[in-house]
DSSP file (Angstrom, degrees, kcal/mol; ACC not computed):
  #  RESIDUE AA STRUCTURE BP1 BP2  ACC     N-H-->O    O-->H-N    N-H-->O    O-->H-N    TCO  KAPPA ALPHA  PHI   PSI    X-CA   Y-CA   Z-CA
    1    1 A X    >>        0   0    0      0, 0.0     4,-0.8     0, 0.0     3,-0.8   0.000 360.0 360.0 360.0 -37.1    2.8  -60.2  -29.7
    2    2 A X  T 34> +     0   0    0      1,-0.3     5,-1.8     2,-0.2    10,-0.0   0.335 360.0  69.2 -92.8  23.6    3.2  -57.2  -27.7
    3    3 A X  T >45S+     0   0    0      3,-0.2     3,-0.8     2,-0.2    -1,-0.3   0.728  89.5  62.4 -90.5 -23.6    2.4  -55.2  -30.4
    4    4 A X  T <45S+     0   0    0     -3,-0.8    -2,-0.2     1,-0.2    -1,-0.1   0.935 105.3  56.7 -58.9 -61.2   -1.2  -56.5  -30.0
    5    5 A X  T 3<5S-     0   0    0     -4,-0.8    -1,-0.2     1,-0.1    -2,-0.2   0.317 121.5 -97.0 -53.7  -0.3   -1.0  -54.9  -26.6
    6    6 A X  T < 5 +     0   0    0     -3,-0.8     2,-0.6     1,-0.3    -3,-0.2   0.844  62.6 166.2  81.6  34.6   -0.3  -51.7  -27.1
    7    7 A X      < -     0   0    0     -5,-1.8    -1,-0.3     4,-0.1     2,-0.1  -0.928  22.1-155.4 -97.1 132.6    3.8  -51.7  -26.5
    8    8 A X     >  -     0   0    0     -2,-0.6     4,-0.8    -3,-0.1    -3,-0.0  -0.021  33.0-109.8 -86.8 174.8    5.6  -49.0  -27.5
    9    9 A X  H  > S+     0   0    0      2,-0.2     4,-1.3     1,-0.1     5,-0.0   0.543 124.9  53.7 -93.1  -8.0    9.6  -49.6  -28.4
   10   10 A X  H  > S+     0   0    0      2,-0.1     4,-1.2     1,-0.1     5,-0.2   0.767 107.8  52.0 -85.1 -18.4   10.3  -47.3  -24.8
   11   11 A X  H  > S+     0   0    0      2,-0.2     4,-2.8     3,-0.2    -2,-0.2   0.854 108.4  52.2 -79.0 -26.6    7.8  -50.0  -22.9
   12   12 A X  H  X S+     0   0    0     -4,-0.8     4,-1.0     1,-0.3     5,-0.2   0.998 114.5  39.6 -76.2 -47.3   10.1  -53.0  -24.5
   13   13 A X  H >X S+     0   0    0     -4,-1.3     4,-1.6     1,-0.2     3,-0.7   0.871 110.1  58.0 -56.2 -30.3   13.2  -51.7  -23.2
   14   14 A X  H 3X S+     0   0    0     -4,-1.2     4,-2.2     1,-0.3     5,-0.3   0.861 108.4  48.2 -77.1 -46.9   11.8  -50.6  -19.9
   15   15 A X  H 3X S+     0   0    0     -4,-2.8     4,-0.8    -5,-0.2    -1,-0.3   0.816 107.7  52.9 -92.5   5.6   10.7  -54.2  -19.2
   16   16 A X  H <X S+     0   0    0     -4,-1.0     4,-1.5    -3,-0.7    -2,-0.2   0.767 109.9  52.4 -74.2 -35.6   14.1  -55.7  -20.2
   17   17 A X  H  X S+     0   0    0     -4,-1.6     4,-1.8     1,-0.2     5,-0.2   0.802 116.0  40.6 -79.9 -24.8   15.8  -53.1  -17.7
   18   18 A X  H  X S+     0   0    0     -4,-2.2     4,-3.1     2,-0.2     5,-0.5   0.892 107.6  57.2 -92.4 -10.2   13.5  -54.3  -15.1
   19   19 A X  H  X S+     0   0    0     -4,-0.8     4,-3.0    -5,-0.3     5,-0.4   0.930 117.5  38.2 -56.2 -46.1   13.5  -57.8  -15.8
   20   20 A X  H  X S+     0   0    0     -4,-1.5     4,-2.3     1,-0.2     5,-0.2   0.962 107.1  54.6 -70.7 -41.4   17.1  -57.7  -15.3
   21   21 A X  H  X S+     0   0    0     -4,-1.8     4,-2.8     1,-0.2    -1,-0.2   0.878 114.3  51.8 -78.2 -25.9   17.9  -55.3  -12.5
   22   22 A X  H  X S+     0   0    0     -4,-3.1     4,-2.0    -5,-0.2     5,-0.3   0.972 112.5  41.1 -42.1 -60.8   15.3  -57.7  -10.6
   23   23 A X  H  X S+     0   0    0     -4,-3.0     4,-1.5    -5,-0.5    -2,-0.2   0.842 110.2  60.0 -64.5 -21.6   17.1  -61.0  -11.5
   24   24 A X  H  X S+     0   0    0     -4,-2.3     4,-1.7    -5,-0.4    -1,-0.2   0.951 112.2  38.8 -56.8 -63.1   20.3  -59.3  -10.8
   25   25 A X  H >X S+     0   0    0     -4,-2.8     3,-4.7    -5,-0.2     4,-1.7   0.948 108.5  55.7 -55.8 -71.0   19.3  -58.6   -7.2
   26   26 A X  H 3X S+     0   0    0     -4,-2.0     4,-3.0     1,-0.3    -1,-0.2   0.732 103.8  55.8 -33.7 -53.0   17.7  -61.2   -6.3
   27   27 A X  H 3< S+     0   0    0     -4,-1.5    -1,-0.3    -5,-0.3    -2,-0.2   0.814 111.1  48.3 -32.8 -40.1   20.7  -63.3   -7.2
   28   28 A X  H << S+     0   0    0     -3,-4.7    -2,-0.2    -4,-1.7    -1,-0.2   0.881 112.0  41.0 -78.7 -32.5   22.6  -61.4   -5.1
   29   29 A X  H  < S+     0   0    0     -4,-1.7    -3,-0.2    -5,-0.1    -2,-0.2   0.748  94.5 103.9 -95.5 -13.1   20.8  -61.3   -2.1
   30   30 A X     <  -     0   0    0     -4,-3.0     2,-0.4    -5,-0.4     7,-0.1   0.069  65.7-132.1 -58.3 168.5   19.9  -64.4   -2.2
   31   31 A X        +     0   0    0      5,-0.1     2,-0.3     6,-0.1    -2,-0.1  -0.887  61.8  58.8-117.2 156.0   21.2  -67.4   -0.2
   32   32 A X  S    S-     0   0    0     -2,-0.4     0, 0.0     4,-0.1     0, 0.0  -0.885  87.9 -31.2 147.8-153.4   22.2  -70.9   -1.9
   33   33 A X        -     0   0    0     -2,-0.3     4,-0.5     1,-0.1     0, 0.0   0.180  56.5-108.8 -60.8-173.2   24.5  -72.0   -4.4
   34   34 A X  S  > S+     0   0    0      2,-0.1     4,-1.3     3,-0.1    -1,-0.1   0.582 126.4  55.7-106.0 -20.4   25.5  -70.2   -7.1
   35   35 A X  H >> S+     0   0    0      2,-0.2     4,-1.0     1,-0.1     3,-0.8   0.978 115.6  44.3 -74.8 -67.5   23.1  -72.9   -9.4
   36   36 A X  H 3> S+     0   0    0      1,-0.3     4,-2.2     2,-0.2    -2,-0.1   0.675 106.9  59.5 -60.8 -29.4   19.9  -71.7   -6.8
   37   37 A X  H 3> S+     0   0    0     -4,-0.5     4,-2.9     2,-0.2    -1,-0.3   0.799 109.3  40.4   2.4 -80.6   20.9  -68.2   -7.0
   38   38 A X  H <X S+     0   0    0     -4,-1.3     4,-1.0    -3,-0.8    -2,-0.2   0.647 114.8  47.1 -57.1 -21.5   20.4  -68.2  -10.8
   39   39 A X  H >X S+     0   0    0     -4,-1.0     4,-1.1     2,-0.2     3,-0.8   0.922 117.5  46.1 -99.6 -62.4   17.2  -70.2  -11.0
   40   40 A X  H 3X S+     0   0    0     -4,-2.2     4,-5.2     1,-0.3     5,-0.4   0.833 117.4  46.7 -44.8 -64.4   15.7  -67.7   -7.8
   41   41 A X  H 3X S+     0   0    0     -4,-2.9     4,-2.1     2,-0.2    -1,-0.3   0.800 114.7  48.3 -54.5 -58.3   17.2  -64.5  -10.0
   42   42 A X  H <X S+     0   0    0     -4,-1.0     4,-4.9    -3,-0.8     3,-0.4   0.986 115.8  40.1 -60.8 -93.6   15.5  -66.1  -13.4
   43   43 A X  H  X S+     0   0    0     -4,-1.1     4,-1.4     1,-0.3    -2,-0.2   0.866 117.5  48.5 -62.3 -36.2   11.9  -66.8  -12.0
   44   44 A X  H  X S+     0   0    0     -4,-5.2     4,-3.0    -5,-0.4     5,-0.4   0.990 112.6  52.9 -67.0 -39.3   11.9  -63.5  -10.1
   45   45 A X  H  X S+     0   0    0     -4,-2.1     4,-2.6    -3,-0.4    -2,-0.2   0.982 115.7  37.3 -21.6 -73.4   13.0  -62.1  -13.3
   46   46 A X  H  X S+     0   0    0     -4,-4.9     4,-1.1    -5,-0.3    -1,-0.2   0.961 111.6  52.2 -70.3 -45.3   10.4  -63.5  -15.0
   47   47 A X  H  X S+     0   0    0     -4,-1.4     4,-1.5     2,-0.3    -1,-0.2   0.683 110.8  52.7 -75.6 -44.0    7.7  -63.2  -12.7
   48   48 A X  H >X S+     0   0    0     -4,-3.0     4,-2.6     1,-0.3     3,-2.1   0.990 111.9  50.5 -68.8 -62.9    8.7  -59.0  -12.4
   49   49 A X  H 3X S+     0   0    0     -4,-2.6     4,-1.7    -5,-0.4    -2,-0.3   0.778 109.2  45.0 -48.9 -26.1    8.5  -59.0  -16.1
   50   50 A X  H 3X S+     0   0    0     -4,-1.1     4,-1.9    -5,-0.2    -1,-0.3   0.873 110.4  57.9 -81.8 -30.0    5.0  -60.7  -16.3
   51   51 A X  H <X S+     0   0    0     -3,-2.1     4,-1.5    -4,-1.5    -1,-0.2   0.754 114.5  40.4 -86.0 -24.0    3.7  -58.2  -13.4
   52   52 A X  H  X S+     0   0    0     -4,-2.6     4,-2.6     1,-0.2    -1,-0.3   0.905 104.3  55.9-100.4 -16.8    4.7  -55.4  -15.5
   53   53 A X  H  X S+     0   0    0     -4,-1.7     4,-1.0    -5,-0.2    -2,-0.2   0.699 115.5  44.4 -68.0 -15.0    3.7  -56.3  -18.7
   54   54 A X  H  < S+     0   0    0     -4,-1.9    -1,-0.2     1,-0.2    -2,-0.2   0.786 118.6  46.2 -85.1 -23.7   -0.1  -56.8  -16.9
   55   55 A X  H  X S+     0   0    0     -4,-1.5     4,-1.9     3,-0.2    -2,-0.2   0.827 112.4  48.5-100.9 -17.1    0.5  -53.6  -15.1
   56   56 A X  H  <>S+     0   0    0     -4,-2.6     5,-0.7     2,-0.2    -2,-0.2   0.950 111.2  49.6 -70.3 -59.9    1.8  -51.6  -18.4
   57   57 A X  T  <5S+     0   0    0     -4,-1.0     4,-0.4    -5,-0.3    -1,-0.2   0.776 106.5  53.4 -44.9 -21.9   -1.1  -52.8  -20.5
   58   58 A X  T  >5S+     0   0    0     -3,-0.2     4,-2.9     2,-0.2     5,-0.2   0.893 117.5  49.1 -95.0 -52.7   -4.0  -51.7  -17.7
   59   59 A X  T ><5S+     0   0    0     -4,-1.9     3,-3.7     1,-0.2     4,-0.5   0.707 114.5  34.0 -27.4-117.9   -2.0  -48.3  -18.0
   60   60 A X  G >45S+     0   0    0      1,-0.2     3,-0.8     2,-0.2    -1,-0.2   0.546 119.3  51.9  -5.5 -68.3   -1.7  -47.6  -21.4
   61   61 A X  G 34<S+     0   0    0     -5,-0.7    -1,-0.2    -4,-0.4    -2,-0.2   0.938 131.1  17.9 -65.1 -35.1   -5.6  -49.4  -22.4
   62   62 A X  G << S+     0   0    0     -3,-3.7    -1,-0.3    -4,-2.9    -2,-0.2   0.483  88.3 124.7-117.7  33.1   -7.5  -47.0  -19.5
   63   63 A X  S <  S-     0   0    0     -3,-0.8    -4,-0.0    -4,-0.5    -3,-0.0  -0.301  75.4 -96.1 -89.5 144.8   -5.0  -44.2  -18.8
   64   64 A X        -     0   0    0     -2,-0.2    -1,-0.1     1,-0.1    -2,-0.0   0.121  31.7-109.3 -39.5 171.2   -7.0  -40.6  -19.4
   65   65 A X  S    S+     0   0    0      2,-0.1    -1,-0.1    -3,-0.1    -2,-0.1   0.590 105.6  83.2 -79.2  -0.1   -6.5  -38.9  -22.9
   66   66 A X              0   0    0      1,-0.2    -1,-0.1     0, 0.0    -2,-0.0   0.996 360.0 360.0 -74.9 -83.7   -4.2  -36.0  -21.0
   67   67 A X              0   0    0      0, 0.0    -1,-0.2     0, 0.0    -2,-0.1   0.345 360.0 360.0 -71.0 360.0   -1.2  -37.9  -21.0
């Protein structure tokens, strides 16, 4: 599917490293349980990843022919 968008194989890793280093923090800094923790770290997680796949895709479809 994100080959339909225009992701490259450096964009798929790049949005696994941020999905994670998000969900990582957030877990950490977060307050609760160790159960609330995980679910807060998981939806920011996801949430990061969705915000970049919209913002990688507006790149990539109008970014100039230079780069």
């Amino acid at each position: 599917m994100l080959d339909r968008l225009g992701f490259e194989e450096r964009d798929r890793r790049n949005l696994l490293v941020v999905m994670a280093i998000v969900a990582v923090v957030m877990a950490i800094v977060s307050e609760g349980t160790l159960a609330v923790r995980l679910v807060v770290g998981l939806i920011t997680g996801v949430m990061s990843g969705a915000m970049f796949v919209i913002s990688t895709v507006v790149i990539n479809r109008y970014k100039p022919a230079h780069w």
